[in-house]
N, C-alpha and C positions, 0 to 999 in steps of 0.2 A: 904567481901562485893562483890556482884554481878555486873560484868559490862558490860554494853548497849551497843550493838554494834548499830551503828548506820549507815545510806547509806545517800549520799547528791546527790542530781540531778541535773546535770545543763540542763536548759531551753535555746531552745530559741522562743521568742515569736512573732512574726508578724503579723500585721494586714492584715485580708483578706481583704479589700475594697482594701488599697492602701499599699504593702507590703516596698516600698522607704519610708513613711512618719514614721517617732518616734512615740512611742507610750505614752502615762503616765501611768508609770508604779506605784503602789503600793503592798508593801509587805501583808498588808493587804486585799485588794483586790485580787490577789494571791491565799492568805492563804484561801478564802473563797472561789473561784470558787474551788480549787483542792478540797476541803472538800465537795461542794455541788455536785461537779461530781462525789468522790465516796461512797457520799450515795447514788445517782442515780440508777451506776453501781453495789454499794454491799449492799447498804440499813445500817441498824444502827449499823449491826456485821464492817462492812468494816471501817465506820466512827470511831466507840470504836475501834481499832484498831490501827488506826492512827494518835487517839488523843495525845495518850500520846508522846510527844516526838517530834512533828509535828511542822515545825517553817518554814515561808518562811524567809531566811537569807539575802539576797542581792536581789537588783531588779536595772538593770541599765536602764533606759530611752532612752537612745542615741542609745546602741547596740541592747537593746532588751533580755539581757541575764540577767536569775534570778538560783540564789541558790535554791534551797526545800532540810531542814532536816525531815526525816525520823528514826525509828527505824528500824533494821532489821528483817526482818519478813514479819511485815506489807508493807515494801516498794514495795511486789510481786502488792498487791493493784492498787498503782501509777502507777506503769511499763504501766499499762494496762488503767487506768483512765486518765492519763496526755494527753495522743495522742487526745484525746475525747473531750476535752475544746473546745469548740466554743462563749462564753462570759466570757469576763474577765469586770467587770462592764457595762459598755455602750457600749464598744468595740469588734466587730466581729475581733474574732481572730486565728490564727493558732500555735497551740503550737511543740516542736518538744523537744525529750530530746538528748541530743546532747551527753551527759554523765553521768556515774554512777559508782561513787568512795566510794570509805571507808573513806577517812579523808576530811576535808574540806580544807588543804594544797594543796591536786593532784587538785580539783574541781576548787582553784584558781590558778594553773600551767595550765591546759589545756584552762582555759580560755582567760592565758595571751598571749598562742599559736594561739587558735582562734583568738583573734582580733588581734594579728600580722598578719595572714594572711587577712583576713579583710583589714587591712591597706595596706596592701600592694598589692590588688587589687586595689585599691581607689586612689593608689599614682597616679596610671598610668592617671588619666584624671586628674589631678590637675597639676595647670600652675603652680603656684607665691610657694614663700618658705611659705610665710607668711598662706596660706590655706595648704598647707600641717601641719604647724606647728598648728595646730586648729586639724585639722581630727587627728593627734597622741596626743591631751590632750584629747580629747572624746572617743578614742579608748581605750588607754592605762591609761587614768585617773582612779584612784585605792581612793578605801576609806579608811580610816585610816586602816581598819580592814585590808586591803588586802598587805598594805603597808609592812607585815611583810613575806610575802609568796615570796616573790621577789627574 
């Protein structure tokens, strides 16, 4: 039996109006701007391409950061269409790949690095325990899935 190698991307996404304010993030929403940007960029070879295999996996709201599954190959595609998102539904946005791993275990380690550091930019202006203890459940708050990468 033949096995798929596959690439996961992590994002991060920010709105260009106001880059402080959260965004609402959906995985389906996502899944369709990356898809509609590269038929854009590569037309319906690029799209068949990408289809198969193609999954936005995580989308966090608070930080801004989303998973994209990929196969390899097709992920040369993305590398070059993701940076090029300028709508994500209704939302002017700015997309950035912050990384590009082989397993979706490193993709949720370097994520958990990332919003450490995050947090601990953020610590420095918060007074009370109580708001810090808020900024580390939205930072570091994990979803079942992630619960096991720890």
């Amino acid at each position: 039996m033949v096995r798929f190698k596959n690439r996961y991307f992590t994002l991060e996404i920010t709105s260009a109006v106001n880059p402080n304010k959260p965004l609402i993030l959906k995985t389906t929403a996502l899944h369709h701007a990356i898809q509609k940007q590269v038929h854009y960029d590569y037309g319906d070879f690029g799209q068949a391409a990408i289809n198969a295999g193609f999954n936005a996996k995580y989308c966090n709201a608070q930080t801004g950061i989303a998973l994209v599954k990929v196969r390899h190959g097709p992920h040369k595609f993305l590398l070059t269409s993701v940076p090029n998102i300028k709508k994500l539904g209704d939302h002017t946005v700015n997309v950035k790949i912050l990384y590009v791993g082989a397993t979706l275990r490193h993709c949720f380690l370097f994520v958990k690095k990332h919003q450490q550091k995050k947090l601990d930019e953020i610590w420095k202006s918060l007074k009370t325990d109580e708001q810090r203890q808020q900024m580390e459940d939205i930072f570091l708050g994990m979803t079942p899935a992630m619960k096991d990468f720890k």
